[in-house]
C-alpha positions as semicolon CSV with decimal commas, in nm:
position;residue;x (nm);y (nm);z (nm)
1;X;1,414;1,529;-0,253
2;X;1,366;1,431;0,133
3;X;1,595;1,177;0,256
4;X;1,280;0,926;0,350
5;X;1,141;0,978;0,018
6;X;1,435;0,922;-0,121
7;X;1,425;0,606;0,053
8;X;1,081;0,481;-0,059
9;X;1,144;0,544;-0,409
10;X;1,481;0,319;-0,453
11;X;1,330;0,041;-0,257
12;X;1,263;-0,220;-0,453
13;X;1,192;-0,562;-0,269
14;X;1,148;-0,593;0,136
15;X;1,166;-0,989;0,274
16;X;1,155;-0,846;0,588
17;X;0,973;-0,617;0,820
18;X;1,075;-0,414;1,147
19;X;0,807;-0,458;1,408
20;X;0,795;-0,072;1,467
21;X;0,561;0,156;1,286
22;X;0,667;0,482;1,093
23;X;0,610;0,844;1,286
24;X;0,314;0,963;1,223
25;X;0,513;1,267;1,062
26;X;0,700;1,032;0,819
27;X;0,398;0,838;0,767
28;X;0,242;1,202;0,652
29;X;0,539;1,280;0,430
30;X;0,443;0,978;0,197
31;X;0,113;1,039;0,193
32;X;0,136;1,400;0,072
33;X;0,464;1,308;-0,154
34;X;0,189;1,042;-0,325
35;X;-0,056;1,332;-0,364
36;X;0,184;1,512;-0,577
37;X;0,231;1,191;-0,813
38;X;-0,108;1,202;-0,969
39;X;-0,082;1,214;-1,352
40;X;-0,190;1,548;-1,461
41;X;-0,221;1,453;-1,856
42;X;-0,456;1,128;-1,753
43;X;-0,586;1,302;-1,443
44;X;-0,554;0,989;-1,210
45;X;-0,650;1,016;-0,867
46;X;-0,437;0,831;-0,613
47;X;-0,616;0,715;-0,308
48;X;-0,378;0,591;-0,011
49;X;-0,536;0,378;0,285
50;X;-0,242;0,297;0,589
51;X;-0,393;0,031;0,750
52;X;-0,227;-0,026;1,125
53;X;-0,485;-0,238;1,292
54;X;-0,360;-0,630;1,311
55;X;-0,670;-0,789;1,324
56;X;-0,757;-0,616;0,958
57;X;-0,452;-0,675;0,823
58;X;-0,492;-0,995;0,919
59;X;-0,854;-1,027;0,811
60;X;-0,701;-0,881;0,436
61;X;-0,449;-1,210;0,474
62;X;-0,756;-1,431;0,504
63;X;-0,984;-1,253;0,231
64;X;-0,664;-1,268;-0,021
65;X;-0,580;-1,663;-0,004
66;X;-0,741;-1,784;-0,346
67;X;-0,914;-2,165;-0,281
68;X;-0,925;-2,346;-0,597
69;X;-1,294;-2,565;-0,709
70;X;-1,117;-2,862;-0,520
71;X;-1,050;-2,694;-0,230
72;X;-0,661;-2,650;-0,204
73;X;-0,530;-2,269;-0,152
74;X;-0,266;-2,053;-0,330
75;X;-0,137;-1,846;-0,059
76;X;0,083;-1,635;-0,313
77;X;0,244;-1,456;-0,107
78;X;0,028;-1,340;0,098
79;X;0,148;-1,454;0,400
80;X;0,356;-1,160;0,436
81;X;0,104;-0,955;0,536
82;X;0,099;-1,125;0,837
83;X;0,445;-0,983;0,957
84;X;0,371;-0,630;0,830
85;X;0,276;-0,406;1,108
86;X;0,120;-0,115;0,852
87;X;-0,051;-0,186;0,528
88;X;-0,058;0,119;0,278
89;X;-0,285;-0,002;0,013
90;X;-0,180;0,272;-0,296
91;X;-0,552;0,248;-0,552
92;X;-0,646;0,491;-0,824
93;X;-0,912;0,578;-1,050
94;X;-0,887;0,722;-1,386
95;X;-1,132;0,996;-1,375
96;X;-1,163;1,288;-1,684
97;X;-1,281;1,553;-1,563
98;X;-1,471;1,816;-1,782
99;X;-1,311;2,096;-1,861
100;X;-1,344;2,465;-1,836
């Protein structure tokens, strides 16, 4: 196992974020490593967005702040996303596909 994926798979909680983005080449190293990690026996398909753009990360911020009937907000952590500069949203679908 790669030393950056190495890395992304013992990290467990981040409070804090560095201002730079990945390399595009690390960036592509996670991406394909998450490729592999589809379950074969359940055939789930992992689908990975990387969101860099601030204004929809910060659009995501607004859309997930939940406002309750009487008109007060749960935030719920959310605000985090505001001091992210990439987003990789990590979604799946558990498809069975016929077979041969």
């Amino acid at each position: 196992m790669n030393n950056l994926m190495r890395k992304v798979l013992t990290r467990r909680s981040v409070y804090t974020f560095s201002a730079n983005l990945p390399k595009d080449e690390d960036l592509m190293v996670v991406l394909e490593e998450g490729k592999l990690l589809s379950n074969a026996e359940t055939n789930q398909i992992w689908h990975f967005t990387a969101i860099q753009n601030k204004d929809v990360i910060k659009k995501i911020y607004e859309l997930s702040i939940s406002i309750l009937p009487d008109g007060t907000t749960i935030k719920n952590g959310a605000e985090m996303l505001l001091n992210m500069p990439m987003l990789l949203i990590i979604s799946g679908c558990n498809v069975k596909y016929a077979e041969d």
